[in-house]
N, C-alpha and C positions, 0 to 999 in steps of 0.2 A: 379056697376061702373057708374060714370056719368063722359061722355065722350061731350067736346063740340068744337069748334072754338074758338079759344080766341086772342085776340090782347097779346102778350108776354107784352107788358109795362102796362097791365091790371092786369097783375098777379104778377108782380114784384110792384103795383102799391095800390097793395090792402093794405092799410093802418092797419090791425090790422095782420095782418100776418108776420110769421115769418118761412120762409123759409130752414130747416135742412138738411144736409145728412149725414145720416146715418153713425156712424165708419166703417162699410166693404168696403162702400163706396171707388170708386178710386180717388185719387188726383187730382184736376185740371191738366187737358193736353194739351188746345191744343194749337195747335204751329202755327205761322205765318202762314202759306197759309190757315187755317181756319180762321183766324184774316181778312187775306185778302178779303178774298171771302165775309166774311158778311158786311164789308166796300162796295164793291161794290153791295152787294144786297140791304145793307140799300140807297143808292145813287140812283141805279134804281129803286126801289120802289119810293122813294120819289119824283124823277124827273116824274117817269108816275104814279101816284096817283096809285098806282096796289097793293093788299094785294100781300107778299110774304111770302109761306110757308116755316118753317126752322125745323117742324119735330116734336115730341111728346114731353109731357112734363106729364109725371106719378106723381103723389102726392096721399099720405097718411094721414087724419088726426093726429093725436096723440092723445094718449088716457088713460084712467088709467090702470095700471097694478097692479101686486101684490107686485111691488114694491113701489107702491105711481103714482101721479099723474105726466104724463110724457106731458100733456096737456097745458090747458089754464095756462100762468102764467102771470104775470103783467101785464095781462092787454090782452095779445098775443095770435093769433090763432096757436099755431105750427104744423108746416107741414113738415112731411119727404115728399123727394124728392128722389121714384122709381127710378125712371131714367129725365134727363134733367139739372144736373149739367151743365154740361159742354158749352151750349147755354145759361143758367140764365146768369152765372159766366161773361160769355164774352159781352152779352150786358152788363153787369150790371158794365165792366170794361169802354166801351164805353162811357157809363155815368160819371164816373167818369172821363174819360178825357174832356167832355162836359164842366162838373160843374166847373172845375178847370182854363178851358180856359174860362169860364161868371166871374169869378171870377178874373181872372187876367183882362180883359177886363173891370171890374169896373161893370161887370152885376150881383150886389148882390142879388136882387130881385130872380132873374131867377134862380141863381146857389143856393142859399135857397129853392126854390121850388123843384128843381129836389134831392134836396138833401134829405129833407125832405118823398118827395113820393116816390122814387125809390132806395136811397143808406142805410134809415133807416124803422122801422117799427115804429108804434105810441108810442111806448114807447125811442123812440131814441136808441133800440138794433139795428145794425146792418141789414138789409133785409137778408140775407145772413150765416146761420151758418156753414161754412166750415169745415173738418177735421182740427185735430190739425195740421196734419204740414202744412194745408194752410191758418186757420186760423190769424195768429199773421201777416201774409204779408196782408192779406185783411185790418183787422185794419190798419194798416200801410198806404192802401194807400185810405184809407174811412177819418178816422178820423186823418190819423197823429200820431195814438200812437205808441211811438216806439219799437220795436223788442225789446222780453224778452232778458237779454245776454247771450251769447253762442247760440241763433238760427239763423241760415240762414233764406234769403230771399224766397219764394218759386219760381223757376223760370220763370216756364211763366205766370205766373201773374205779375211778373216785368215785363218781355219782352213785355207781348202784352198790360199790359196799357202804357208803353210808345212808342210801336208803335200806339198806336188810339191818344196818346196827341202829335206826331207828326203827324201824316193825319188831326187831329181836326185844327191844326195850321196852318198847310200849305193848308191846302183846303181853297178856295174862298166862299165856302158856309157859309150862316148864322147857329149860333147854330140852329134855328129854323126850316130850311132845312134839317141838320140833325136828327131834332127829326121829322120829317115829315115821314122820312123815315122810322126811328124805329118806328114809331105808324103803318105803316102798317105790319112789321113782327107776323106772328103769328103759333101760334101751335094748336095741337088737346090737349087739355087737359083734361087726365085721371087721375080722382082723385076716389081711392078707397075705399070703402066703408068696412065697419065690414065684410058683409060679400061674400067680394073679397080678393082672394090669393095673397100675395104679389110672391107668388111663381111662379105663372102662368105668372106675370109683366115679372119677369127673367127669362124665360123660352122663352117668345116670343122674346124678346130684343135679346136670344142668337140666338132666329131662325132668324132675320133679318140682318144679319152681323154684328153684333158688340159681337164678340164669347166672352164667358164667361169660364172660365177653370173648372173641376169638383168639384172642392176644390171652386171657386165662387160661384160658384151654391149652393153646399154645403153649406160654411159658410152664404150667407146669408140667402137660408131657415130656418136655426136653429136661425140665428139672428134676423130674422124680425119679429118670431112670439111675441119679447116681447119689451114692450116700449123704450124711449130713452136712459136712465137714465140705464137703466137692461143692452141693449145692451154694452153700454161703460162698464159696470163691467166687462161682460162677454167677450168681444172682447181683453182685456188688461189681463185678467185673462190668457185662454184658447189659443186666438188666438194670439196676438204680440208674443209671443214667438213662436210661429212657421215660423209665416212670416220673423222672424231673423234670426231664424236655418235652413232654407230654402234657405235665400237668398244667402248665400256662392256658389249655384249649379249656380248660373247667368244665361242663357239663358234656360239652362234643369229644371230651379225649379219645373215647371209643371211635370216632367216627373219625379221626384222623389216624387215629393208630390203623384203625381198619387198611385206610388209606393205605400208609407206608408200606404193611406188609405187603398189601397190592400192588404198590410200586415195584419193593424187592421182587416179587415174585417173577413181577416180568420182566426183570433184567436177570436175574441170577438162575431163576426156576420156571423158563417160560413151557416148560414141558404141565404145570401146575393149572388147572384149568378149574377156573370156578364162573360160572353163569354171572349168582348175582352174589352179593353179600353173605346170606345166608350158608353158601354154598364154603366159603373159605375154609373155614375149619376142616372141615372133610376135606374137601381138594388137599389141605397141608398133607393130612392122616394117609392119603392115598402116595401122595411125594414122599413121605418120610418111610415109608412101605417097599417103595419100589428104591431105595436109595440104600438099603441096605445096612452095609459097616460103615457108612459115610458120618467123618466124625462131628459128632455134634457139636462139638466146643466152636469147631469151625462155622455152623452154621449161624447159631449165635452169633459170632464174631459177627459175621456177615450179616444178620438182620439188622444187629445193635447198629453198625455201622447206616445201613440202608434208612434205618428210623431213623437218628440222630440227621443225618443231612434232609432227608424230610423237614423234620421239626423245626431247621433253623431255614427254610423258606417253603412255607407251606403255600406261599401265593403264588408261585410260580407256575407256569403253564404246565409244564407235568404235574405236580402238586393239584392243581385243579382239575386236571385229567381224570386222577384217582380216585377225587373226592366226589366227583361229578360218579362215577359209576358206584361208590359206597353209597350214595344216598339217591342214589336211582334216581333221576332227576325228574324222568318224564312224571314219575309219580306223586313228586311233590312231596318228598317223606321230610326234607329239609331245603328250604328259601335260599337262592344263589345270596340275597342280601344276606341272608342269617349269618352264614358263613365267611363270607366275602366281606359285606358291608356293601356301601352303596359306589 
């Protein structure tokens, strides 16, 4: 792992690169009061010349697999992004109300350049490869291309570039002022190496408050170990249809997903030993250790399978089995009504 100090518009900045995340990857999130706060951090930074830290930013090269080359392509360095979404994304919406407001201002020059170094990569792709469902709103509001039809918008990548090209607007400051400010924000940048665990990246990130569910953990262990191109087969194969079958539980989905892999476990993996909930994850970490060259694709298979019949009868007496040991019952973490009903 090569871990350093880096100015953030140095890494959005880096001309042959090409910045991915991953399909497990979560959707652009953040909301206004994060919008806000890094407005006024880039403001004080920039008004007291002072570097301002904004937190980590994980990267993976890309590489060949045995599915073909998930690497250099036209030209392009590609880089999954561990973790650090969610700070690229939002300066890099910043920018985009920057360029827009040089450009309405008659500052072609300027708003070509930021455009250029920071909203594309040397091939004119994008900086930026978003999930698909956030992808088509990024185009949208990079290039102007318009929304495939039938897709929404993504939402707070509307909301927050049009809140930065209202502050860009109404603020007194020169573009130039605000990018004074963004060149002082910076991160620690860890970029991993061949032989660094993407596993261990997601492992810390969940020990530092930003909790990961065991089914996250999961799916992306088994996802990360293979290129980009593998994963999107595999993640639409195996894993969208659970995240659909899943999502009808709404606020409890963790607590049934929990479930099912409980279930699977004790029919497929009964060598897997976990206490209580907590313990799952580990228990997997420990099964997928001692299991060797045992192929993954297959085991996928096999959970996607094990979830999916969960999910289309969760009331069932094994189905309550499961769920009775996820939420620990004697302790009352979650009401047999809650769940059950009456």
């Amino acid at each position: 792992m090569i871990a350093s100090l880096k100015p953030v518009l140095d890494i959005l900045g880096a001309p042959d690169a090409q910045y991915l995340i991953p399909v497990f990857q979560r959707v652009y999130s953040w909301s206004r009061l994060q919008c806000d706060q890094l407005w006024e951090d880039v403001l004080a930074a920039g008004e007291e010349h002072r570097m301002h830290f904004m937190g980590t930013v994980i990267s993976r090269p890309e590489r060949e697999d045995a599915q073909g080359s998930d690497g250099a392509a036209g030209g392009l360095r590609r880089v999954s992004l561990v973790d650090g979404q969610q700070r690229l994304v939002t300066v890099a919406l910043l920018l985009v109300a920057l360029r827009d407001e040089q450009r309405n201002a008659g500052e072609g020059l300027q708003a070509r350049e930021l455009d250029e170094r920071y909203l594309h990569a040397g091939s004119g792709a994008i900086k930026l490869g978003l999930a698909e469902a956030d992808a088509p709103t990024l185009a949208l509001l990079v290039d102007g291309t318009p929304l495939p039809e039938g897709v929404e918008p993504s939402r707070f990548l509307m909301e927050n570039r049009m809140l930065f090209r209202e502050k860009v607007a109404s603020s007194r400051l020169e573009a130039s002022a605000v990018m004074a400010g963004l060149k002082e924000l910076a991160v620690v940048s860890m970029e991993l190496e061949d032989a660094d665990s993407p596993q261990q990246a997601f492992e810390s990130l969940n020990a530092k408050g930003r909790p990961l569910s065991t089914a996250d953990l999961l799916r992306n262990v088994l996802l990360a170990t293979y290129g980009l191109k593998e994963q999107e087969r595999l993640f639409d194969l195996y894993w969208t249809p659970i995240d659909e079958a899943f999502r009808r539980f709404g606020p409890e989905q963790d607590i049934y997903l929990d479930a099912a892999l409980h279930c699977w476990a004790s029919k497929a993996a009964p060598e897997l030993r976990a206490a209580k909930r907590s313990d799952l994850y580990q228990a997997f970490k420990v099964y997928l250790a001692q299991r060797g060259s045992y192929p993954l694709e297959e085991l996928l298979a096999s959970l996607s399978a094990e979830c999916l019949a969960f999910a289309a009868n969760p009331a069932s007496a094994e189905a309550r089995a499961h769920l009775d040991w996820v939420v620990d019952k004697p302790q009352g973490l979650v009401s047999e009504r809650r769940l059950f009903g009456d």
